[in-house]
MDAnalysis code that builds the backbone (N, CA, C; Angstrom):
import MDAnalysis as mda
import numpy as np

u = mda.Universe.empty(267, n_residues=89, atom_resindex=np.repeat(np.arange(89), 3), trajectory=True)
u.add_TopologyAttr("name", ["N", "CA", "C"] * 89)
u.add_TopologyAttr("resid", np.arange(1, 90))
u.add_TopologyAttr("resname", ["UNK", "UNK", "UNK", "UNK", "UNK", "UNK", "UNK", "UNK", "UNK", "UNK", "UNK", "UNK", "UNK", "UNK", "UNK", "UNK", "UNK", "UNK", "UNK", "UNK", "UNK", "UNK", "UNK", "UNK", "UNK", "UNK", "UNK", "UNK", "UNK", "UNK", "UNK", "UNK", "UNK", "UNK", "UNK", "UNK", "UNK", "UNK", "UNK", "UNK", "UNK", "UNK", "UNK", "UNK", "UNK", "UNK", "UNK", "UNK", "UNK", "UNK", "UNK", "UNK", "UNK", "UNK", "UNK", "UNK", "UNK", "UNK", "UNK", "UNK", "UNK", "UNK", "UNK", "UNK", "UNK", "UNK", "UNK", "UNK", "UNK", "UNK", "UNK", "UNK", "UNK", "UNK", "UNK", "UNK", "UNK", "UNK", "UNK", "UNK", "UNK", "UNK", "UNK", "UNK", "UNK", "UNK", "UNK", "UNK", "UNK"])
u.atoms.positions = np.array([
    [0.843, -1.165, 0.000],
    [0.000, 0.000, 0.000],
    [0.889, 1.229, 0.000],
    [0.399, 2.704, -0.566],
    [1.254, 3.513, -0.737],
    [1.565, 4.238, 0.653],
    [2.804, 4.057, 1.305],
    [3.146, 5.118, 3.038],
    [1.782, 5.818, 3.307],
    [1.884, 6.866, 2.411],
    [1.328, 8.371, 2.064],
    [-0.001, 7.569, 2.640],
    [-0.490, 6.639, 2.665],
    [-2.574, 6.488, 2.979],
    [-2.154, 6.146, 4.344],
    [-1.066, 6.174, 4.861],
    [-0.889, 6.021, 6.800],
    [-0.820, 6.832, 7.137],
    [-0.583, 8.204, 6.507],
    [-0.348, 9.238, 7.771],
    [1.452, 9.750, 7.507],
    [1.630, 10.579, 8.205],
    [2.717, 10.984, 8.486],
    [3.584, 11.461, 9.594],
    [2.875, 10.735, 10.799],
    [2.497, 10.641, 12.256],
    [2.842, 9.655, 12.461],
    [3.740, 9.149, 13.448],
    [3.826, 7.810, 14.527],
    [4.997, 6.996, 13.926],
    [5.701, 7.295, 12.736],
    [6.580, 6.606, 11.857],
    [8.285, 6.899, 12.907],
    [8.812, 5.577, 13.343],
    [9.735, 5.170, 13.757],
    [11.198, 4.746, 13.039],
    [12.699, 5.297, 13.917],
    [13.333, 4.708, 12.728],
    [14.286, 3.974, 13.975],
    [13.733, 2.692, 14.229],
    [14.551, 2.205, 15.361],
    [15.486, 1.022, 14.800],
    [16.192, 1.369, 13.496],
    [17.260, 0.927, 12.907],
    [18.329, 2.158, 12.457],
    [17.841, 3.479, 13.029],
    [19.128, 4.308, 11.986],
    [20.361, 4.417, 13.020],
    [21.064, 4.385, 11.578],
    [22.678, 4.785, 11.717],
    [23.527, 5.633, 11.388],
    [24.287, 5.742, 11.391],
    [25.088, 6.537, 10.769],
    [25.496, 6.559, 8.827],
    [24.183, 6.198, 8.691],
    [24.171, 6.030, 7.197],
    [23.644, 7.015, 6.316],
    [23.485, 8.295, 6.683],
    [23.040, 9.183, 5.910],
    [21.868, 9.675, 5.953],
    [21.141, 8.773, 6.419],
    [19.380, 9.120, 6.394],
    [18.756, 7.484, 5.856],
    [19.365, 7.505, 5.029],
    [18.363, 6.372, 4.732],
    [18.534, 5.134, 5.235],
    [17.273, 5.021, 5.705],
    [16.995, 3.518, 6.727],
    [15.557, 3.295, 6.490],
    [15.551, 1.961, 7.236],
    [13.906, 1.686, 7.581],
    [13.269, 2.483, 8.414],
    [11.913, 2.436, 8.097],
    [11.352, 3.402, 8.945],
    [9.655, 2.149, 9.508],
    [9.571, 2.130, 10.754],
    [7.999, 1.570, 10.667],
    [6.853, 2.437, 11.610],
    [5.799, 1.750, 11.295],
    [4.843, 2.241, 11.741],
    [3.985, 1.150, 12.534],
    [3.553, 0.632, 13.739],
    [2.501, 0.194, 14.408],
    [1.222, 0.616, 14.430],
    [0.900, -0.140, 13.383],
    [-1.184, 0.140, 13.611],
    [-1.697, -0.183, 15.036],
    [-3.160, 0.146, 14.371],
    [-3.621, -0.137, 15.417],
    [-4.193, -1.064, 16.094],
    [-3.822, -2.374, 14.953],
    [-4.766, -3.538, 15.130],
    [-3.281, -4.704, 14.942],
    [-1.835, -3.902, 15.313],
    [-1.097, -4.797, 15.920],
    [-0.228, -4.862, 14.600],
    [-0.892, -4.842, 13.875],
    [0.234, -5.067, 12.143],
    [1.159, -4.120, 12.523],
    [2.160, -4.027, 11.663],
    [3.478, -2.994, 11.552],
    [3.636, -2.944, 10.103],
    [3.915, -1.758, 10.123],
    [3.840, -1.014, 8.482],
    [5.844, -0.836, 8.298],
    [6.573, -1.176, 7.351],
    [7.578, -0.544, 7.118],
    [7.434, -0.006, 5.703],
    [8.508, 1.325, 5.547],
    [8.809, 1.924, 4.611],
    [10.195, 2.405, 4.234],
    [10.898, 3.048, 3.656],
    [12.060, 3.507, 3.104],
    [12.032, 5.131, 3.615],
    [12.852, 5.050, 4.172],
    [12.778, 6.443, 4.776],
    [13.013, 7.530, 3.567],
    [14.134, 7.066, 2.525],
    [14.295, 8.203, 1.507],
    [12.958, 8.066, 0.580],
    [11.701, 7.430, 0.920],
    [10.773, 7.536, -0.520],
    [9.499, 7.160, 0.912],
    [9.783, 8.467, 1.429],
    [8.293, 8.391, 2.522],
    [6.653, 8.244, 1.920],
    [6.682, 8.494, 0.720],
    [5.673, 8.066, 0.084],
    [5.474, 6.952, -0.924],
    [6.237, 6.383, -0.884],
    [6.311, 4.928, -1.859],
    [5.692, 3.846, -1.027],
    [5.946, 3.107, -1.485],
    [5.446, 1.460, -0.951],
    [5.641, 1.017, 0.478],
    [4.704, 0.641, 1.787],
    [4.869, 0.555, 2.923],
    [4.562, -1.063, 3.129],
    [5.160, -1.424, 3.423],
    [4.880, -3.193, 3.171],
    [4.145, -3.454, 4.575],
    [3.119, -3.853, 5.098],
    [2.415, -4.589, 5.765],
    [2.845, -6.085, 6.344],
    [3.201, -5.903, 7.732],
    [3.455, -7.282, 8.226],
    [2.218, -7.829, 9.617],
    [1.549, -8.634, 9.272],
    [1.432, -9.086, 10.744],
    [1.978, -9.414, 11.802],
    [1.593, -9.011, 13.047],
    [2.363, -9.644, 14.584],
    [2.701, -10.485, 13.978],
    [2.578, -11.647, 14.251],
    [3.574, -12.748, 14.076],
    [4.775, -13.149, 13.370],
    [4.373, -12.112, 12.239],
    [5.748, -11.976, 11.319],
    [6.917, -11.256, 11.737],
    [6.003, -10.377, 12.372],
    [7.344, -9.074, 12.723],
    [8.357, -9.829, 14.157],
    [6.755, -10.762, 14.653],
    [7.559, -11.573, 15.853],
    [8.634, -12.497, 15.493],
    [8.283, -13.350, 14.526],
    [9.611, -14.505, 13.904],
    [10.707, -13.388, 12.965],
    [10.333, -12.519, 12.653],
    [11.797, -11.937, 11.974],
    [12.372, -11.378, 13.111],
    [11.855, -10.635, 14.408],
    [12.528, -10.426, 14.943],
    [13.461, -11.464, 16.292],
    [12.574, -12.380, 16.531],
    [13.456, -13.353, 17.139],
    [14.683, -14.021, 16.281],
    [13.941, -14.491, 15.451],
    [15.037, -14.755, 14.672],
    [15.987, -14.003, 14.071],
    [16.037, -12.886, 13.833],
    [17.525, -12.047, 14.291],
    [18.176, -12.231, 15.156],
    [17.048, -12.018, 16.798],
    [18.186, -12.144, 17.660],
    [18.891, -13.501, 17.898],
    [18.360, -14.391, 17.629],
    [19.228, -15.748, 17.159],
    [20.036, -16.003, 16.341],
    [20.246, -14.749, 15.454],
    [21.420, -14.984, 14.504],
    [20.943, -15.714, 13.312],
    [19.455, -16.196, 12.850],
    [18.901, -16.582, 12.107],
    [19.631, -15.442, 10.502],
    [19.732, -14.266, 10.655],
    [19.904, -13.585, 9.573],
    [21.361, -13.201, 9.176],
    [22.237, -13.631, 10.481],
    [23.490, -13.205, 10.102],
    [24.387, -13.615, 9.109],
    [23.899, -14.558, 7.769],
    [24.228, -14.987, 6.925],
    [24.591, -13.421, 5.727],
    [23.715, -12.538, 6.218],
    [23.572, -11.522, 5.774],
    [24.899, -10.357, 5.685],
    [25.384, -10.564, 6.608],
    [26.412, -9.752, 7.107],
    [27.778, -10.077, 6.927],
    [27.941, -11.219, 6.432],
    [29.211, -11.837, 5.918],
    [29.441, -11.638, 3.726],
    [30.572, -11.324, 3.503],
    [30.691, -11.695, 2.310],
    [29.677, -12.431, 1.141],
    [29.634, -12.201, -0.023],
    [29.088, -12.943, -0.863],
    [29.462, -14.614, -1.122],
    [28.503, -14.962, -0.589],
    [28.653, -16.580, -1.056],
    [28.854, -17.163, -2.405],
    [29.420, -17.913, -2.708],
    [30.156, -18.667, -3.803],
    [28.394, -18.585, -4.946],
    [28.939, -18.487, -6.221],
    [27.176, -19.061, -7.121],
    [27.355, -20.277, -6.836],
    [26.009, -20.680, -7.079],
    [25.519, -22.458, -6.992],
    [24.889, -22.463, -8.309],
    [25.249, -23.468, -9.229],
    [25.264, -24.175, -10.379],
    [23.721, -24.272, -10.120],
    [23.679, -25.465, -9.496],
    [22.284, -25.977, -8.965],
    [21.642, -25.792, -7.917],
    [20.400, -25.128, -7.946],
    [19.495, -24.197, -6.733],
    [19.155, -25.910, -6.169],
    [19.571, -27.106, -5.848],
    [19.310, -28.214, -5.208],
    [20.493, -28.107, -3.919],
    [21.812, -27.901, -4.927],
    [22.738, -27.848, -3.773],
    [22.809, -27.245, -2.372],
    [23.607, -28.020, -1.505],
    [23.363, -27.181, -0.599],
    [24.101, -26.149, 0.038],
    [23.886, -25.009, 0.966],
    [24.103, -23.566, 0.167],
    [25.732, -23.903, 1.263],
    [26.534, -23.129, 0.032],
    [28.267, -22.946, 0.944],
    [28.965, -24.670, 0.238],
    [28.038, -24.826, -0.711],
    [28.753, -26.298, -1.392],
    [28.514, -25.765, -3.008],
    [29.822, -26.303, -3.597],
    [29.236, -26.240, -5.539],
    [28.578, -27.005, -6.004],
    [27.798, -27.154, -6.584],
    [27.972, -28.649, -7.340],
    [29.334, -28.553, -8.023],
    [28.588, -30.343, -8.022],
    [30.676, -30.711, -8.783],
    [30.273, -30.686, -10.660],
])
């Protein structure tokens, strides 16, 4: 849905850094969903998550579920079967 039909009120940026400005930005409805958006395009596309989603992405961060993220580019895989950090031969 487009930011701009939420408002421009209540929008959070409890990821920024020292990156210039642009970060995530979210929003908590009122019926528990969480709205994120792009802080440099406050009116573009606000993606819609339910509780529960926002709950498993965020546990699973703090488990390190995502830190695959934060390391170097992984090798290509030939075959999307293989398994990931192996080539096929």
């Amino acid at each position: 849905m487009p930011a701009k039909d939420l408002g421009t009120e209540g929008w959070s940026k409890p990821w920024s850094g020292p990156n210039g400005g642009a970060c995530v930005e979210v929003l908590k409805l009122g019926d528990g969903r969480v709205a994120v958006r792009q802080s440099t395009d406050p009116d573009g596309p606000a993606l819609i998550y339910a509780r529960h989603e926002i709950e498993g992405f965020i546990q699973g961060a703090k488990t390190g579920a995502a830190d695959f993220l934060l390391v170097g580019p992984e090798p290509a895989r030939a075959d999307p079967s293989t398994p990931r950090g192996r080539r096929a031969a």
